[in-house]
PQR file with spaces between the fields and no chain letter, atoms N, CA, C, O and H, PARSE charges and radii, in Angstrom:
ATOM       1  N    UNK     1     107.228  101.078  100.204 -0.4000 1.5000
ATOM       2  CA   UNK     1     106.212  100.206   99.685 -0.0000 2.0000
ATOM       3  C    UNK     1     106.507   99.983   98.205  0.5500 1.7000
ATOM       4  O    UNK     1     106.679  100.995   97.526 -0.5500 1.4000
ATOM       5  N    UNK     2     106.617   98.336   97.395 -0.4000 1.5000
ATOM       6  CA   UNK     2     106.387   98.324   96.315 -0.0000 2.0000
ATOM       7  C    UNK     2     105.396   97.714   95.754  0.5500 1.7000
ATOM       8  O    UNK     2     104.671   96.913   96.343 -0.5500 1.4000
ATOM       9  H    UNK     2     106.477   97.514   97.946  0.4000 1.0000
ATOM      10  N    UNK     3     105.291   98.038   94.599 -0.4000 1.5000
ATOM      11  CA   UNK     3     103.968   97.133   94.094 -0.0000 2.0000
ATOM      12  C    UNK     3     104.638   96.567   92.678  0.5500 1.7000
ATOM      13  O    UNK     3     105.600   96.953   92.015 -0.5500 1.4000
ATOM      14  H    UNK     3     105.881   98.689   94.121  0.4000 1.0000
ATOM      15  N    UNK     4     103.640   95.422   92.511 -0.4000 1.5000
ATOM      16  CA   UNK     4     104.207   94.566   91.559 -0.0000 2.0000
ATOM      17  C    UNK     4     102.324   94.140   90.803  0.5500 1.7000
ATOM      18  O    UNK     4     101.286   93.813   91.379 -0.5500 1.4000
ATOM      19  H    UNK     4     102.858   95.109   93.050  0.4000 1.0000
ATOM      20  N    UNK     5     102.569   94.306   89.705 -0.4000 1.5000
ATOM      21  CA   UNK     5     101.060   94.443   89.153 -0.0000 2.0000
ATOM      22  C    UNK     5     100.893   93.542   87.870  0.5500 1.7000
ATOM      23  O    UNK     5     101.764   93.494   87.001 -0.5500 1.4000
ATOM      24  H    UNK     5     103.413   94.572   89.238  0.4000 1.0000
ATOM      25  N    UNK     6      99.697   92.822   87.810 -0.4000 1.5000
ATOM      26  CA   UNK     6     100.607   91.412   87.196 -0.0000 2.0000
ATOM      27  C    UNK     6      98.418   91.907   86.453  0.5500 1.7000
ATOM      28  O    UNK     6      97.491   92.460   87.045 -0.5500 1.4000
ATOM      29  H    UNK     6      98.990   92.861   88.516  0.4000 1.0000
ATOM      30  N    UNK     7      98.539   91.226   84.766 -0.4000 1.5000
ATOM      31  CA   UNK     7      96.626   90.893   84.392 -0.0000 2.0000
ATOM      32  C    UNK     7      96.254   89.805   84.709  0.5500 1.7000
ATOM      33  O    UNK     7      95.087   89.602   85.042 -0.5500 1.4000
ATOM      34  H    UNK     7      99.292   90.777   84.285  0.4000 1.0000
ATOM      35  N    UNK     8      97.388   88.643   84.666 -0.4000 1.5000
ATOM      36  CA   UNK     8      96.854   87.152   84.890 -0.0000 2.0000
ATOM      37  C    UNK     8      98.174   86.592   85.535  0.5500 1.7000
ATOM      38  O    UNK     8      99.351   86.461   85.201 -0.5500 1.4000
ATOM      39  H    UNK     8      98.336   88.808   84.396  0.4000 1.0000
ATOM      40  N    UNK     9      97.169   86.254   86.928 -0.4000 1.5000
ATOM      41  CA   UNK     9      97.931   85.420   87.904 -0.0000 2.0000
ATOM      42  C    UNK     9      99.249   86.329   88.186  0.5500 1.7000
ATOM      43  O    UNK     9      99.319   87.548   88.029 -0.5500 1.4000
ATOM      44  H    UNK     9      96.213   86.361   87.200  0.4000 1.0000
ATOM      45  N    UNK    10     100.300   85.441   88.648 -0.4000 1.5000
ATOM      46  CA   UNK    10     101.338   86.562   89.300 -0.0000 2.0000
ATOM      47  C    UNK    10     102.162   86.706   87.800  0.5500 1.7000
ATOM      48  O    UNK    10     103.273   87.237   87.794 -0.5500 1.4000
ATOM      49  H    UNK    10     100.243   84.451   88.776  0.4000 1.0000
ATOM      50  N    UNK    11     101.658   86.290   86.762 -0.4000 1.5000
ATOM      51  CA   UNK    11     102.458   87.035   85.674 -0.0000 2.0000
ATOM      52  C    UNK    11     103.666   86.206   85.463  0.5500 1.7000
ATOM      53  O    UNK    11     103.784   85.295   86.283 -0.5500 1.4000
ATOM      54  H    UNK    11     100.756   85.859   86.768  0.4000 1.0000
ATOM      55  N    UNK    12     104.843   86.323   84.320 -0.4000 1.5000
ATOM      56  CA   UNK    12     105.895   85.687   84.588 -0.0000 2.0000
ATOM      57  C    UNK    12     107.032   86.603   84.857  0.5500 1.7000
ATOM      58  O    UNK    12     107.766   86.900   83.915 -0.5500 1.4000
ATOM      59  H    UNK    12     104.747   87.063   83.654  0.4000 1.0000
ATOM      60  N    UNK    13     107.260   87.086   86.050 -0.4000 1.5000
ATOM      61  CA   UNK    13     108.656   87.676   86.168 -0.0000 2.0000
ATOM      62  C    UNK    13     108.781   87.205   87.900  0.5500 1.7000
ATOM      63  O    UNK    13     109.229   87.962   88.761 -0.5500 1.4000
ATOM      64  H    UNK    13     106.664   86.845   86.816  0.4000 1.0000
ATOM      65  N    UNK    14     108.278   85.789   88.164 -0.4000 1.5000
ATOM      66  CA   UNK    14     108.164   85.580   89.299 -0.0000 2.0000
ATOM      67  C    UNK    14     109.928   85.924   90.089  0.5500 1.7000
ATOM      68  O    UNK    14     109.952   86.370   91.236 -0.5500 1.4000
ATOM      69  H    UNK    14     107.914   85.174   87.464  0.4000 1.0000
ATOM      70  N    UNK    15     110.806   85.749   89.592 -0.4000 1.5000
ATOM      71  CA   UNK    15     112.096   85.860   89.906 -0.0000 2.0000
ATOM      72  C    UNK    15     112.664   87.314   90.332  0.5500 1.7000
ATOM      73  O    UNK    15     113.421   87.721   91.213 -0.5500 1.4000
ATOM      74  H    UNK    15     110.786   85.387   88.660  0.4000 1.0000
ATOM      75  N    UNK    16     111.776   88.017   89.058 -0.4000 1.5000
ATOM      76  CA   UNK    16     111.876   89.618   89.465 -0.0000 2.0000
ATOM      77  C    UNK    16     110.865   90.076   90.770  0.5500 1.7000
ATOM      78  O    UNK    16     110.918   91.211   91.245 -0.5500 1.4000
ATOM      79  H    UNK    16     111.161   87.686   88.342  0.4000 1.0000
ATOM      80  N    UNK    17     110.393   89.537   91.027 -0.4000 1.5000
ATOM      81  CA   UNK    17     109.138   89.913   92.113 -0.0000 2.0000
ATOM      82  C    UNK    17     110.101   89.139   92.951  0.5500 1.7000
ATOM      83  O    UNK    17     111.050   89.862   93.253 -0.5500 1.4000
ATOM      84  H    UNK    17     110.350   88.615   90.642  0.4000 1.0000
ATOM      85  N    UNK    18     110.181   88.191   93.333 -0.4000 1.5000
ATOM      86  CA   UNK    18     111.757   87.831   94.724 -0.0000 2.0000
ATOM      87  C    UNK    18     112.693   88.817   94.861  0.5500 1.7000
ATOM      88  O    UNK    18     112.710   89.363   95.964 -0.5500 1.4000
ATOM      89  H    UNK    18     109.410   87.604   93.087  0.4000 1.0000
ATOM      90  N    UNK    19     113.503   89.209   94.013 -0.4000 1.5000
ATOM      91  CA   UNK    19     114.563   89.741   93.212 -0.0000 2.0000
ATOM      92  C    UNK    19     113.975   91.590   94.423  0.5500 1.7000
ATOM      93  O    UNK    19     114.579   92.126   95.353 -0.5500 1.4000
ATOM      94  H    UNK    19     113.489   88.766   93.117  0.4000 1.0000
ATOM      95  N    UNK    20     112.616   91.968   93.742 -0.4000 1.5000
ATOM      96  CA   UNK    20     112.498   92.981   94.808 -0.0000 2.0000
ATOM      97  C    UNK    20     111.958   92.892   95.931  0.5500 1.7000
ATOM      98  O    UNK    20     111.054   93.658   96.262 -0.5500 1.4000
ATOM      99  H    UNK    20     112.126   91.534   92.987  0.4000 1.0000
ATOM     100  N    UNK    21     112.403   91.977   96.682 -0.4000 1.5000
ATOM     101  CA   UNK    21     112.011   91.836   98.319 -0.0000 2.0000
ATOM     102  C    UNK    21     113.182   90.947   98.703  0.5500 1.7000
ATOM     103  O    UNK    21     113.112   89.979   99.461 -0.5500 1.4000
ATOM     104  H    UNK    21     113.138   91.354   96.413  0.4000 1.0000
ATOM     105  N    UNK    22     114.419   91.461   97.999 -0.4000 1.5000
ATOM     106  CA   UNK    22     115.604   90.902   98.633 -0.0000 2.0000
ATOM     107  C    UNK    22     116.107   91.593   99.918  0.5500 1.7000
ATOM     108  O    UNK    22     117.297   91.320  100.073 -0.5500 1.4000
ATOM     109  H    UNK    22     114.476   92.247   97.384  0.4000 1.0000
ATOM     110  N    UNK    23     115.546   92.529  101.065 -0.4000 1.5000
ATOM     111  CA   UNK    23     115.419   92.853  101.456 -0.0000 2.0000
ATOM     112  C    UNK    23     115.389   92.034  102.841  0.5500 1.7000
ATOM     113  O    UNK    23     116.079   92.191  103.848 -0.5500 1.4000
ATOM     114  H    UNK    23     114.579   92.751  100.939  0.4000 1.0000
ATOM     115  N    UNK    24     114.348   91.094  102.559 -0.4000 1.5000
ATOM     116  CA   UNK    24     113.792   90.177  103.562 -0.0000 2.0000
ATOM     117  C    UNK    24     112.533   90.450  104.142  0.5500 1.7000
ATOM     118  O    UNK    24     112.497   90.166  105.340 -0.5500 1.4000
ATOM     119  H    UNK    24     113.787   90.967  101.741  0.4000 1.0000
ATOM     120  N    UNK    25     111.393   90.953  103.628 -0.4000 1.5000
ATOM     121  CA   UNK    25     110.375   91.366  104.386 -0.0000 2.0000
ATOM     122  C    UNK    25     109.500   90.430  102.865  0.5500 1.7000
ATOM     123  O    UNK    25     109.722   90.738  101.694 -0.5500 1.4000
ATOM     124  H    UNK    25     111.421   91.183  102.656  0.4000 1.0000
ATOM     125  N    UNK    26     108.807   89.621  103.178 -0.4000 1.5000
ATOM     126  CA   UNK    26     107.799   88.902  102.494 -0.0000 2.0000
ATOM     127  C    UNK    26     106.707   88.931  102.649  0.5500 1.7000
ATOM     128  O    UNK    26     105.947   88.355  101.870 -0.5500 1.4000
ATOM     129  H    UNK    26     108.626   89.371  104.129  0.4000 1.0000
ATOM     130  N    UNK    27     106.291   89.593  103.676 -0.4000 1.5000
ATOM     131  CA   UNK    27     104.968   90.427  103.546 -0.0000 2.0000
ATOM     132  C    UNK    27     104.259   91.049  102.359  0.5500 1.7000
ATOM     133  O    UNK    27     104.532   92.155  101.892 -0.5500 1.4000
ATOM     134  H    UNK    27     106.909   90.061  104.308  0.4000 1.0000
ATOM     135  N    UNK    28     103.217   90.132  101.872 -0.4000 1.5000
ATOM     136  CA   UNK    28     102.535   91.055  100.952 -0.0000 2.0000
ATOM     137  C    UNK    28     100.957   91.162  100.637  0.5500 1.7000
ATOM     138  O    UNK    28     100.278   90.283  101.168 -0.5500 1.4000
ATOM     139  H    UNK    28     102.996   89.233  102.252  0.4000 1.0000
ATOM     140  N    UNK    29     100.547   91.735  100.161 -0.4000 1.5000
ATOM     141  CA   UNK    29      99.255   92.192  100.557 -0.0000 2.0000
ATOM     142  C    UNK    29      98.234   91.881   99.196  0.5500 1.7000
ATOM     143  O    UNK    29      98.075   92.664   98.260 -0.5500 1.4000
ATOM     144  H    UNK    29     101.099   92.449   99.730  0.4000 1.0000
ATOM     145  N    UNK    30      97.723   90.812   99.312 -0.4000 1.5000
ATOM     146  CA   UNK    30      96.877   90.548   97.855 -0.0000 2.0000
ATOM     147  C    UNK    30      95.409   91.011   97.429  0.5500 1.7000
ATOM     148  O    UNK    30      94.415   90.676   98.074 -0.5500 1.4000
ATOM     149  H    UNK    30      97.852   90.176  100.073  0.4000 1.0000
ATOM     150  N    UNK    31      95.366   91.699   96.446 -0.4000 1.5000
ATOM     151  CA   UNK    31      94.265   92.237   95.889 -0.0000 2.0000
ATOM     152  C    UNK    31      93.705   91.150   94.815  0.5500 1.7000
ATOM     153  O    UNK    31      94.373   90.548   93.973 -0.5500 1.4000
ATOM     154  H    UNK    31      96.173   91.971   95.922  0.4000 1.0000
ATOM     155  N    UNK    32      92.681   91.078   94.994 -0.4000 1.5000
ATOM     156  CA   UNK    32      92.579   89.686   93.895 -0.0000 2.0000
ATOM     157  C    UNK    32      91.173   90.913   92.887  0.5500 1.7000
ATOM     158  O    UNK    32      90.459   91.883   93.141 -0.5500 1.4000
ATOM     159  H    UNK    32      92.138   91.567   95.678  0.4000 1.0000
ATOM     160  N    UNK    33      91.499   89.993   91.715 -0.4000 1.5000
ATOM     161  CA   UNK    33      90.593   91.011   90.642 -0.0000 2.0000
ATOM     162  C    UNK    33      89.191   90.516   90.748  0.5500 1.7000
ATOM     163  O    UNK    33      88.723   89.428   91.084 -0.5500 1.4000
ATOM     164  H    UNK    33      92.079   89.205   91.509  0.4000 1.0000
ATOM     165  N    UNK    34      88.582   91.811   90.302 -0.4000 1.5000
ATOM     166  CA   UNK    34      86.845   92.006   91.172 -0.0000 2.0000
ATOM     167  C    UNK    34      86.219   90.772   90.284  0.5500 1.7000
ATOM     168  O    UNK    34      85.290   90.439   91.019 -0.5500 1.4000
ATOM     169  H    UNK    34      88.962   92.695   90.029  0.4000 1.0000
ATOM     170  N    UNK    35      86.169   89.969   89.250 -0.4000 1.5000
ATOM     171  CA   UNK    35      85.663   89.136   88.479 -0.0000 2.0000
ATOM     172  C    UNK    35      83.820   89.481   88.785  0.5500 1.7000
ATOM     173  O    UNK    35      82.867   88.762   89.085 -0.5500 1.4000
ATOM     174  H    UNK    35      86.924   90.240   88.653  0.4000 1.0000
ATOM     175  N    UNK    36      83.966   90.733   88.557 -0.4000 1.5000
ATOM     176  CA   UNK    36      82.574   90.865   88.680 -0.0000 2.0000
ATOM     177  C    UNK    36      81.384   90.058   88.093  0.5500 1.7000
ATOM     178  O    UNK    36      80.392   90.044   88.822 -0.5500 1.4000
ATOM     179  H    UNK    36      84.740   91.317   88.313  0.4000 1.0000
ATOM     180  N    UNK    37      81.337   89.739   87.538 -0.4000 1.5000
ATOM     181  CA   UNK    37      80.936   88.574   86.519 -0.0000 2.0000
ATOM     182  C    UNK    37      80.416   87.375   87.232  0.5500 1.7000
ATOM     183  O    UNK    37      79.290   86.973   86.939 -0.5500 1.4000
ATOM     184  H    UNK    37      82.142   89.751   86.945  0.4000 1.0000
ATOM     185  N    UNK    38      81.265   86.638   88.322 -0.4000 1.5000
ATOM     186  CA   UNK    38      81.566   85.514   88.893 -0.0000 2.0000
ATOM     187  C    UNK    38      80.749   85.903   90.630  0.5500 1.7000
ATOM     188  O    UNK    38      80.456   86.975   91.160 -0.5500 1.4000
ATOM     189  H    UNK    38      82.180   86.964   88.560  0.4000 1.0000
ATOM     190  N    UNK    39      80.604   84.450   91.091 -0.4000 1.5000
ATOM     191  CA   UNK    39      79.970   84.479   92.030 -0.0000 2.0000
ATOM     192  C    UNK    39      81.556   84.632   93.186  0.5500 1.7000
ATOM     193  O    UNK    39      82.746   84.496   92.901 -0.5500 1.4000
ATOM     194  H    UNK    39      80.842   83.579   90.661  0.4000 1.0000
ATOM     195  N    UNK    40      80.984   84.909   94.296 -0.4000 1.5000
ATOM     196  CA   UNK    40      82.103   84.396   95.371 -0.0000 2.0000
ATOM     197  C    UNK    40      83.098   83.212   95.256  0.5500 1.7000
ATOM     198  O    UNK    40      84.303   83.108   95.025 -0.5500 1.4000
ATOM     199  H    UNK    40      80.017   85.020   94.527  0.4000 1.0000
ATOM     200  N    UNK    41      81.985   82.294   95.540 -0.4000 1.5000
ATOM     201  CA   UNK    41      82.403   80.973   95.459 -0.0000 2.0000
ATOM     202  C    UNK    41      83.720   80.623   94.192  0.5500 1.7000
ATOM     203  O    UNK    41      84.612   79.845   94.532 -0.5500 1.4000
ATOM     204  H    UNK    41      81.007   82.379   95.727  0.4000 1.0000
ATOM     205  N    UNK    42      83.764   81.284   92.660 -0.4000 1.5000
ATOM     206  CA   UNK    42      84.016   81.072   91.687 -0.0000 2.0000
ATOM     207  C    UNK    42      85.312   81.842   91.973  0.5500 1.7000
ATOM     208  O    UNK    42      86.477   81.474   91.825 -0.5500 1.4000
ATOM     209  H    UNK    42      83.040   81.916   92.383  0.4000 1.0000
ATOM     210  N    UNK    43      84.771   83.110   92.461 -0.4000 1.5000
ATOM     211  CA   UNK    43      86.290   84.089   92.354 -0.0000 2.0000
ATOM     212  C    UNK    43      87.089   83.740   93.487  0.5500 1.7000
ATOM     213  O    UNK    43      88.075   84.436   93.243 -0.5500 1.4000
ATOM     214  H    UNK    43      83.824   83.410   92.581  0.4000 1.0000
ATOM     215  N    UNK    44      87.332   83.197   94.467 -0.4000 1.5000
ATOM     216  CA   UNK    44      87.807   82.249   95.823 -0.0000 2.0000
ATOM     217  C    UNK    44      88.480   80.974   94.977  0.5500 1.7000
ATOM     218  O    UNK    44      89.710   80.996   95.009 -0.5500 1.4000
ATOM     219  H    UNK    44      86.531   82.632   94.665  0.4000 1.0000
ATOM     220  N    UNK    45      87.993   80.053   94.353 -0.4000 1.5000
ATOM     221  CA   UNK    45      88.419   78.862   93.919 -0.0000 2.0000
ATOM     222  C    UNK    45      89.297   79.519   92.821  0.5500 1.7000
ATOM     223  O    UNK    45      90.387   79.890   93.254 -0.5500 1.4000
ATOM     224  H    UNK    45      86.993   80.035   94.327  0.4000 1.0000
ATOM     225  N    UNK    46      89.085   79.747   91.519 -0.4000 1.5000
ATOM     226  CA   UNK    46      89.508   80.040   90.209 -0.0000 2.0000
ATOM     227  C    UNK    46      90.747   81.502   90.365  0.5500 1.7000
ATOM     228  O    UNK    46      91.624   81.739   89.534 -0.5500 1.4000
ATOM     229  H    UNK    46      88.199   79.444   91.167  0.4000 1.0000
ATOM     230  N    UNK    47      90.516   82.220   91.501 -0.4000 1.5000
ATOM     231  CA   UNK    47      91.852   82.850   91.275 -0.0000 2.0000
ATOM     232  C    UNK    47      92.405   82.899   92.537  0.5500 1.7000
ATOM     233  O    UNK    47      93.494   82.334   92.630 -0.5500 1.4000
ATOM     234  H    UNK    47      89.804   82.028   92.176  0.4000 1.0000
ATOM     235  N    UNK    48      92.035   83.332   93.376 -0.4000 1.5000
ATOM     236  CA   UNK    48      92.795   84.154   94.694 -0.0000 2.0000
ATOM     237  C    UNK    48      93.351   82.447   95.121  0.5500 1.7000
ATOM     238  O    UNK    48      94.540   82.337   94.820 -0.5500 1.4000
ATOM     239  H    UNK    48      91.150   83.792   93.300  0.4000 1.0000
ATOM     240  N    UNK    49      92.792   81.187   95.712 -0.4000 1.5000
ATOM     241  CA   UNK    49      93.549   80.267   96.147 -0.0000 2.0000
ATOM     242  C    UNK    49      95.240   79.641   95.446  0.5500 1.7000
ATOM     243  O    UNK    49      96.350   79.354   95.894 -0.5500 1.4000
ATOM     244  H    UNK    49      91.827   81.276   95.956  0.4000 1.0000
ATOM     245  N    UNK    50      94.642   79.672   94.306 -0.4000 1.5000
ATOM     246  CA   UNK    50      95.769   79.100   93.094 -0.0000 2.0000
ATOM     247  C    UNK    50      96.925   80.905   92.718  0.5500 1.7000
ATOM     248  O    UNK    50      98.038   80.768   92.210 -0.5500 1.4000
ATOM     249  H    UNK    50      93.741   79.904   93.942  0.4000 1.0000
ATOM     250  N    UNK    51      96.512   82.019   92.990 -0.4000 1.5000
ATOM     251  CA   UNK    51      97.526   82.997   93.058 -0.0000 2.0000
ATOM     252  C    UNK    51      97.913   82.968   94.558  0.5500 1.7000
ATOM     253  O    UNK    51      99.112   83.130   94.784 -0.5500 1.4000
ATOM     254  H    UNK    51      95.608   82.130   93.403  0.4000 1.0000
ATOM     255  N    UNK    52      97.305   82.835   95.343 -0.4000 1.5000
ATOM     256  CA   UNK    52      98.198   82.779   96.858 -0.0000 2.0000
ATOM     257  C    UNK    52      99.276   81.336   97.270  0.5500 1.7000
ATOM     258  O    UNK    52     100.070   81.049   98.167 -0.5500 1.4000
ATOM     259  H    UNK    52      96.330   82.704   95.159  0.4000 1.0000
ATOM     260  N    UNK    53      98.805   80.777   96.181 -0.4000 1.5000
ATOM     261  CA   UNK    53      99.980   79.072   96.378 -0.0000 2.0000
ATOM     262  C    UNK    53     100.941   79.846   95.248  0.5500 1.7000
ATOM     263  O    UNK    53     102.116   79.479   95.258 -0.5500 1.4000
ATOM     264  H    UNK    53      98.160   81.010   95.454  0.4000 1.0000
ATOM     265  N    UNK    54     100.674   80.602   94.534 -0.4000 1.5000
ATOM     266  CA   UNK    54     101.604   81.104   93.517 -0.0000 2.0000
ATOM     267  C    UNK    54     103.100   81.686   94.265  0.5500 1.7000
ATOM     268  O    UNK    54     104.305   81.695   94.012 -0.5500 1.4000
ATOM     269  H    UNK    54      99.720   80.901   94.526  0.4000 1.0000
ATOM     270  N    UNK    55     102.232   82.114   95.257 -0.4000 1.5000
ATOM     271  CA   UNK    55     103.103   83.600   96.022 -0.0000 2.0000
ATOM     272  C    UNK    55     103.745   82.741   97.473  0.5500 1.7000
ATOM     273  O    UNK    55     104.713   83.041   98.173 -0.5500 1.4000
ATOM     274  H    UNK    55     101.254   82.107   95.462  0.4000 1.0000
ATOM     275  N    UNK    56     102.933   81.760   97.566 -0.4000 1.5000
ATOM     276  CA   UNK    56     103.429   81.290   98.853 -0.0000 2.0000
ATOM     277  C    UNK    56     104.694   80.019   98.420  0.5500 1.7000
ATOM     278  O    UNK    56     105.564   79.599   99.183 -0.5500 1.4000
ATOM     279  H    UNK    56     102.147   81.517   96.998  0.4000 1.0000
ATOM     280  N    UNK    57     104.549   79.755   97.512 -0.4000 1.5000
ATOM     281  CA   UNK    57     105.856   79.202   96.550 -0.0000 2.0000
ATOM     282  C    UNK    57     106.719   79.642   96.581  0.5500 1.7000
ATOM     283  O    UNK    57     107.639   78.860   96.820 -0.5500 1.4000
ATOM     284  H    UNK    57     103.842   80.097   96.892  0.4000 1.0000
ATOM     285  N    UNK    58     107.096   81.010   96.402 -0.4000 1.5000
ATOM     286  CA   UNK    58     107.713   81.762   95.858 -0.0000 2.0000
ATOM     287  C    UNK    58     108.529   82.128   96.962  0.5500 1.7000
ATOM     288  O    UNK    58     109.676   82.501   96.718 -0.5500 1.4000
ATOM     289  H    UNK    58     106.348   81.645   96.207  0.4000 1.0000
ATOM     290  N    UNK    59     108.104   82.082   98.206 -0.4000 1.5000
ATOM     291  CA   UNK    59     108.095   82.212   99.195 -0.0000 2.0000
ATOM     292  C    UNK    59     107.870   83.327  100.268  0.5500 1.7000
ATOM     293  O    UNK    59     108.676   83.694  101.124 -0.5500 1.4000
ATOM     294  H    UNK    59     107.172   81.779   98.404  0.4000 1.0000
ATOM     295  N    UNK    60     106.677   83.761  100.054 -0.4000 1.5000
ATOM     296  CA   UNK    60     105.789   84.948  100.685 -0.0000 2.0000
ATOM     297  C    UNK    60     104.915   84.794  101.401  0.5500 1.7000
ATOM     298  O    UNK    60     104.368   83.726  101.124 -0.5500 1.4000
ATOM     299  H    UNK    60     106.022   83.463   99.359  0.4000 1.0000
ATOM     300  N    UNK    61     104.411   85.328  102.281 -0.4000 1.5000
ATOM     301  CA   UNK    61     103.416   85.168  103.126 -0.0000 2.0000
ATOM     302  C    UNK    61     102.306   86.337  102.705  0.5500 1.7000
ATOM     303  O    UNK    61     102.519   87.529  102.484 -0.5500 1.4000
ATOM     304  H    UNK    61     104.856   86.195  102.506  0.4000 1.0000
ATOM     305  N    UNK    62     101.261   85.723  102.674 -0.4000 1.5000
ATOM     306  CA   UNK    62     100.175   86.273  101.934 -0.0000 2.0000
ATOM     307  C    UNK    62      99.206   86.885  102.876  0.5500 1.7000
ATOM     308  O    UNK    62      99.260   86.441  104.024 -0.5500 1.4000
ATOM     309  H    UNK    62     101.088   84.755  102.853  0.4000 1.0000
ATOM     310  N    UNK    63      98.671   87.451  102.727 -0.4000 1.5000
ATOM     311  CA   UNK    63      97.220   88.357  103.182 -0.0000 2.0000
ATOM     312  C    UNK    63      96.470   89.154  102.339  0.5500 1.7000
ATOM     313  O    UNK    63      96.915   89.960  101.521 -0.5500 1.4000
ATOM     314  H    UNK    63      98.627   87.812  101.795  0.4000 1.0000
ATOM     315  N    UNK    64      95.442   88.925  102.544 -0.4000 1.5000
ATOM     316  CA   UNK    64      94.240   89.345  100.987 -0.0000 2.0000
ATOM     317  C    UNK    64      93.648   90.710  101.796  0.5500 1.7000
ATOM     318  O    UNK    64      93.378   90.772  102.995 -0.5500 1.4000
ATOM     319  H    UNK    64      95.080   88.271  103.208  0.4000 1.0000
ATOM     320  N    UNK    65      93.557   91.510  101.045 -0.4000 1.5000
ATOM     321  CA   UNK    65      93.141   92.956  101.174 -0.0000 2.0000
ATOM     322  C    UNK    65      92.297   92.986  100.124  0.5500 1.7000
ATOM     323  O    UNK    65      92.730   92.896   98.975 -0.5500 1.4000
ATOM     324  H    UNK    65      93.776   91.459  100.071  0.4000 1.0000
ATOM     325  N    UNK    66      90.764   93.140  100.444 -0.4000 1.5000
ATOM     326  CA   UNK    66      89.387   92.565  100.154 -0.0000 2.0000
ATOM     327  C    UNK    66      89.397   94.547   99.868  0.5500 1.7000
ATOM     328  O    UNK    66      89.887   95.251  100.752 -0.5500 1.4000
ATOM     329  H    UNK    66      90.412   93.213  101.377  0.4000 1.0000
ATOM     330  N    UNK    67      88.744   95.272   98.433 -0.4000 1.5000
ATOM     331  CA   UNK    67      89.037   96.288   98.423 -0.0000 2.0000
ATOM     332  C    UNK    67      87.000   96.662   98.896  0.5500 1.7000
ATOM     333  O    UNK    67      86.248   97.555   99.289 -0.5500 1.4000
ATOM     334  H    UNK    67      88.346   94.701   97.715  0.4000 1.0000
ATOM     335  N    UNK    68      87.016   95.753   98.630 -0.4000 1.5000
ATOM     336  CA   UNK    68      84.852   96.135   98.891 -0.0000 2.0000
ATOM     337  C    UNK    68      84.912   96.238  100.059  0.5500 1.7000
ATOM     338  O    UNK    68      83.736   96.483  100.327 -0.5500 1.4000
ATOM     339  H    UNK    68      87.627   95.028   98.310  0.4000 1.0000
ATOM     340  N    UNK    69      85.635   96.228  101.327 -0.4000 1.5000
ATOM     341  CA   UNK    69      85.644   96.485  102.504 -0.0000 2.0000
ATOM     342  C    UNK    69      86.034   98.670  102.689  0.5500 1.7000
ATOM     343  O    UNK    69      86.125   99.388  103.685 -0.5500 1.4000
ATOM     344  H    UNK    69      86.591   96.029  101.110  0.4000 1.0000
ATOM     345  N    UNK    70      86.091   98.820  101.921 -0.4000 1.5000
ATOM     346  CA   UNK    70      86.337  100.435  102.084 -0.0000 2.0000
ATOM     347  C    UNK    70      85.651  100.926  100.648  0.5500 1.7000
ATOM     348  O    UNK    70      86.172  101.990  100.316 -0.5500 1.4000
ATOM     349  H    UNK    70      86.017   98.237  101.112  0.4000 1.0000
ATOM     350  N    UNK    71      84.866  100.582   99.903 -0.4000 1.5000
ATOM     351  CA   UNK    71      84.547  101.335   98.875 -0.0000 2.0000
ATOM     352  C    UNK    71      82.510  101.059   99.320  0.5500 1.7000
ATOM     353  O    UNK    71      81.871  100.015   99.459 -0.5500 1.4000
ATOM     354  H    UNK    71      84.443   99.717  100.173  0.4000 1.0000
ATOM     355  N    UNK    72      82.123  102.383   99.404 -0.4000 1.5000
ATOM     356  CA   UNK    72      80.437  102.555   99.760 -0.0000 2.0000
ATOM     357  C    UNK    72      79.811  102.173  101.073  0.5500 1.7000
ATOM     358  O    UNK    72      78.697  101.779  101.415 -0.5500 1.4000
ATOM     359  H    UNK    72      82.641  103.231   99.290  0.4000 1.0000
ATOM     360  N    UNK    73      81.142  102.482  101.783 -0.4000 1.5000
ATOM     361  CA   UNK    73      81.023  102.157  103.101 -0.0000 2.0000
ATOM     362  C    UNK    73      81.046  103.530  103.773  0.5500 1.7000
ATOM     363  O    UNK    73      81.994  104.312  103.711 -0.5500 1.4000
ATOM     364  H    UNK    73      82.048  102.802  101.504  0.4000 1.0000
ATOM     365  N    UNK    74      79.692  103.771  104.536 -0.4000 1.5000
ATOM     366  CA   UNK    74      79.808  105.093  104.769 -0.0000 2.0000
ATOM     367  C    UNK    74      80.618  105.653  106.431  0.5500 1.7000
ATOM     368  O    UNK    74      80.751  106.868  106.581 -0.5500 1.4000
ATOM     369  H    UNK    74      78.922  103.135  104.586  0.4000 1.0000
ATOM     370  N    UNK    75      80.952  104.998  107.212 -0.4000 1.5000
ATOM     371  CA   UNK    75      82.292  104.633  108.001 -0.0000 2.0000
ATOM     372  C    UNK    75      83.711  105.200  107.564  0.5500 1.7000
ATOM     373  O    UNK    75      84.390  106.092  108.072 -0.5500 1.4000
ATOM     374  H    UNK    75      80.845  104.012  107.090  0.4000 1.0000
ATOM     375  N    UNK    76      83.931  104.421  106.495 -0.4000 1.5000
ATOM     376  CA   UNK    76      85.077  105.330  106.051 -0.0000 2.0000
ATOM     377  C    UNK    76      85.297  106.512  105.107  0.5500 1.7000
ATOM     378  O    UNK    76      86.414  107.017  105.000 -0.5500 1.4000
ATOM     379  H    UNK    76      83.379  103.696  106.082  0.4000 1.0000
């Protein structure tokens, strides 16, 4: 597993982030930042759509890993 950890948007080392999944597995797993601040609606439009065209450019296949799905959830 690697991780690639970017403050705004995918950051610029988009070449280095290809560069480590020369491999061939483009699978990757997006955490989008909590913008606690912001409604749904705001944090959906303003980051996660426009960073997943970032990544799907780049040529990755994306899937969002929502972290409020396992945190105060008494299940897990």
């Amino acid at each position: 597993m690697k991780f690639y950890l970017s403050s705004y948007k995918i950051g610029n080392e988009g070449k280095k982030l290809q560069e480590m999944t020369k491999d061939g597995n483009k699978k990757v797993a997006y955490i989008s930042n909590a913008l606690d601040f912001s409604t749904d609606l705001e944090r959906r439009s303003k980051t996660e759509q426009g960073d997943r065209n970032d990544l799907e450019n780049l040529g990755f296949a994306v899937e969002k890993l929502d972290l409020c799905n396992y945190f105060n959830n008494k299940k897990n």
